[in-house]
N, C-alpha and C positions, 0 to 999 in steps of 0.2 A: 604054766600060767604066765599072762603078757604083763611085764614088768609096768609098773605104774608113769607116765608119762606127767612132767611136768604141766601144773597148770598156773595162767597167772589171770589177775583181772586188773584193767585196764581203759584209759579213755584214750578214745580215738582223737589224735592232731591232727595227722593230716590224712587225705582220700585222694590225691592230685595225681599217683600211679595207676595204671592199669591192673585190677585184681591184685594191688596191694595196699595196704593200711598201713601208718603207723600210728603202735599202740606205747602210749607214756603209762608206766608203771609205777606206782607210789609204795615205799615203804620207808616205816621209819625203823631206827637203830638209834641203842643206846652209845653214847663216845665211850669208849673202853675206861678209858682216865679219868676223865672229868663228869661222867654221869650224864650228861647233856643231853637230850633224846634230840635226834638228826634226822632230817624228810630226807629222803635220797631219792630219785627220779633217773628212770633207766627208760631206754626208745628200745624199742622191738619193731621190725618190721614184719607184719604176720599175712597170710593168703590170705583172701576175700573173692571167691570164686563168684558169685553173684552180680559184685562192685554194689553192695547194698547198705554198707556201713555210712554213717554219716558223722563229721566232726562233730565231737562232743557225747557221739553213742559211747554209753558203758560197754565191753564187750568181754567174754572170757574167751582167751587163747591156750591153744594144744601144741607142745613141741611136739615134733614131727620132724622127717628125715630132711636134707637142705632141696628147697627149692631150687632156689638161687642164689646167687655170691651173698646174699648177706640176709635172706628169708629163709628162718628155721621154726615157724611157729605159723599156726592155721586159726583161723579166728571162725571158733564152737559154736556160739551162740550170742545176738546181742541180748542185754540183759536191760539195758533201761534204754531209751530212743532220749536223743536232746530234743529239747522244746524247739521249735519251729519258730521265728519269729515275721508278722506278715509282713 
């Protein structure tokens, strides 16, 4: 059986690469000490074989083996599209 593969969901910043996206990941965490709940905010660079992602699409990403020096994750599906503005 193929061991379960991280997944995360995320909004697209930037699309300015060739077939690569980066995708900002939100999670919050409680402060160990002080109780405080904390947003923390991590950048993933993920593949976008397409180039169909657009700033501000929701998308879910799949780690996956290293593309390149610093892309280790494949973007799955987009899940919500941003508003277009005319």
């Amino acid at each position: 059986m193929r061991e379960q593969r991280k997944q995360l969901v995320g909004w697209v910043s930037s699309n300015k690469m060739d077939k690569t996206v980066v995708v900002k990941v939100e999670r919050t965490v409680r402060h160990r000490l002080y109780g405080k709940v904390l947003r923390q905010v991590k950048k993933y660079k993920a593949h976008d074989e397409q180039n169909e992602c657009q700033i501000g699409d929701q998308v879910r990403i799949l780690e996956s083996r290293p593309l390149s020096r610093e892309k280790r994750w494949r973007v799955v599906e987009i899940l919500e599209r941003a508003e277009r503005e005319a």
